[in-house]
N, C-alpha and C positions, 0 to 999 in steps of 0.2 A: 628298708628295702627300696623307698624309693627314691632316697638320695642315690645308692647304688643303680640303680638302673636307670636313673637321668643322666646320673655320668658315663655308664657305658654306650646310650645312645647320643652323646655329642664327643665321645672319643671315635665312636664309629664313624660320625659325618663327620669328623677331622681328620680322621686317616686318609694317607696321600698312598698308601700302599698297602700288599697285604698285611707285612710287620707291624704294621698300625693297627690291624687288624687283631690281629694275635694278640697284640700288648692288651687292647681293647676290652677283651674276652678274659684273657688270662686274670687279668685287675678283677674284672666285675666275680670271677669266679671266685677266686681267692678270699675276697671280701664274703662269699658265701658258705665261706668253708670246702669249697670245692676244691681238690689238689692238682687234678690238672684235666684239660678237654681234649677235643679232637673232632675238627670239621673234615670230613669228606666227602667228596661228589665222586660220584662215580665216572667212568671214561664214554665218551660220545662212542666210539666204537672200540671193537672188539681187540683187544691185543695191548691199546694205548695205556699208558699209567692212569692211574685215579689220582686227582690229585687231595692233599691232605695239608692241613695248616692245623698244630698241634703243641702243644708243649709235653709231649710225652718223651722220653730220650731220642735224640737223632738215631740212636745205632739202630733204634725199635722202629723209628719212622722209618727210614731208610731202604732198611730190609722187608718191611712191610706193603712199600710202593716197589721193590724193584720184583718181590715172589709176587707180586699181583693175588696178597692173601685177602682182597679184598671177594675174591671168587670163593673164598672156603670159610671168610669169618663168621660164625654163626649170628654173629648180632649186628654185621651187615646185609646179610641172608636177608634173617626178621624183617629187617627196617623197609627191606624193598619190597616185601609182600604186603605190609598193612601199615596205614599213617601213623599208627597211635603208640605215644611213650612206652617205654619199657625198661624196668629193672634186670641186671643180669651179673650172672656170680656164681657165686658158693653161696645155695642156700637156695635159690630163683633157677626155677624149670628155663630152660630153653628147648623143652624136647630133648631127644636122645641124640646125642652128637656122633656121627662118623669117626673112625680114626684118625683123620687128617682134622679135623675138626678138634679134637681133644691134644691135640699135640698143638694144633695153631694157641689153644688159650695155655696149656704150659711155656710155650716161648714164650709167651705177653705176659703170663706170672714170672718167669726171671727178670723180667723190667718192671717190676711192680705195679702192672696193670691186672686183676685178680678180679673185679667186680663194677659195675655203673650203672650210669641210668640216660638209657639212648632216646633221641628223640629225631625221629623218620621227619622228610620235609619231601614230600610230592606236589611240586609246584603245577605242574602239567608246562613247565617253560625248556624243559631240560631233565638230563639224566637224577636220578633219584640223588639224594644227601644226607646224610643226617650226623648230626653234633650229639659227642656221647662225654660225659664229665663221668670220670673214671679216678678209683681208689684201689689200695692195695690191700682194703679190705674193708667190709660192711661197717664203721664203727658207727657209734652214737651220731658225732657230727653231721659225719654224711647223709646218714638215714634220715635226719634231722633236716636238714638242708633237702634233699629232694621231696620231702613230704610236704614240706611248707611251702615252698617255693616254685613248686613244679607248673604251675601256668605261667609264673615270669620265665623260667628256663625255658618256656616252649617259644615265647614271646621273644626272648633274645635271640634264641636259632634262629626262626625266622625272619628277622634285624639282620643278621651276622652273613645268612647264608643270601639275601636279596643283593648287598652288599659286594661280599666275595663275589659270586657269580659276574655284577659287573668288572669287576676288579681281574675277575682270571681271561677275560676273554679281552678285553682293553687294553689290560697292562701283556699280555704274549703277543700282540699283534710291536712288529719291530721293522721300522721303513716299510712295511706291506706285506711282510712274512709272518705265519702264524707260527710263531712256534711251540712246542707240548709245555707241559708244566716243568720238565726235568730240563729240558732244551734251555726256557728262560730262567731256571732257578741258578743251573751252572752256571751259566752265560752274567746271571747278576753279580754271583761270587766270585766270576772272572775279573768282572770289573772293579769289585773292590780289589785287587792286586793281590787274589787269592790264589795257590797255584792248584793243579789238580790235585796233590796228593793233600792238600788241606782243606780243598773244596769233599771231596771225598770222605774225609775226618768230621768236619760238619754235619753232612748230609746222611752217614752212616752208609755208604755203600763205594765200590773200591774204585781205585784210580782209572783204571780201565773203561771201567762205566762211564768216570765221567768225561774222560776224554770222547768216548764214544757219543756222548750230548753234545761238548761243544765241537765237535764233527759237524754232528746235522746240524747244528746252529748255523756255524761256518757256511755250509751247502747251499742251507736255506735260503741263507743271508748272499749268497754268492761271491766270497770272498774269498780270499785264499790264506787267512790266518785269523787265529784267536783275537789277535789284537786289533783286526780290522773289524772284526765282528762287533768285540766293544767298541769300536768307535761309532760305530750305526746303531748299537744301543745307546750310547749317550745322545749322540744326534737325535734320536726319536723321543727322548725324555724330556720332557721339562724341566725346567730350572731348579721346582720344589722337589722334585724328584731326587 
């Protein structure tokens, strides 16, 4: 265990961006038997995306920042009322769910998301977070892995998420434009010479949409084309970048 968690806290301070982030997380999890995570902060105000860094399927991520189910998830709910860890599934109480509530955890069971163990991060710096390592079902390992481990897993969140927080407010700021998290994620995939209907295929949510991001990107940015927009993103990037 603690080879595993010296490497994931100097792949964290190596990371030059969030992808670094995620590979960072993804590694240390993996190595605990964990099958996949999922950081999310919640939106500064009302209406905005939440933004999320995950390895759960794009189609599931996608669709999940653009219905804003982060207003109906039950074990987002939890996390923003009280700090402390929690198991959740088939089998583990979350209270009696709503309709819209039990339909949100059957969509996320067609992605093989079924059960996990979330951990709430209330910094008093910013909107609530919390990192949830999620399975398609309770097995041995799993149970196994957050039983023994559960004060490093708390330890990592809060590693992971002190991190990202720098990283999402740093890396959206663009020649002096802040842009959202959906605004700079397109706008990144622009710039790899991605087009919208493939940036969309990534992201899991439709062309439309994300023409409609690098719009406001564009606006923001006050330019009058996509390709001008990337170019004042690469201007404001670093080299390592």
């Amino acid at each position: 265990m603690h080879r595993i968690f010296q490497r994931f806290i100097d792949d964290i301070w190596e990371s030059v961006d969030l992808q670094g982030l995620q590979d960072a997380m993804a590694e240390a999890a993996a190595a605990l038997d964990l099958r996949c995570f999922a950081y999310l902060s919640m939106p500064h105000r009302r209406g905005a995306d939440a933004h999320v860094i995950s390895t759960y399927p794009a189609a599931w991520t996608g669709h999940y920042v653009e219905s804003h189910y982060e207003r109906v998830d039950p074990v987002i709910v939890r996390a923003a009322r009280a700090p402390d860890p929690f198991e959740w599934g088939h089998g583990v109480d979350l209270n009696e769910l709503t309709p819209p509530q039990q339909r949100f955890f059957d969509e996320a069971a067609g992605f093989g998301i079924r059960c996990g163990f979330t951990i709430p991060i209330h910094d008093g710096q910013g909107p609530v977070a919390a990192i949830t390592f999620a399975a398609d079902q309770r097995h041995p390992a799993f149970r196994r892995s957050i039983e023994t481990h559960a004060p490093v897993l708390q330890l990592m969140a809060m590693y992971f998420h002190a991190h990202a927080r720098r990283k999402l407010v740093a890396d959206r700021v663009v020649d002096g434009a802040a842009l959202s998290p959906r605004e700079f994620e397109c706008l990144q995939w622009a710039a790899r010479g991605k087009s919208a209907w493939e940036i969309g295929s990534i992201l899991g949510i439709s062309r439309r949409t994300v023409a409609f991001h690098l719009d406001n990107a564009r606006a923001k940015l006050d330019v009058r084309t996509v390709c001008q927009a990337v170019a004042r993103l690469s201007a404001s990037r670093p080299a390592s970048h």
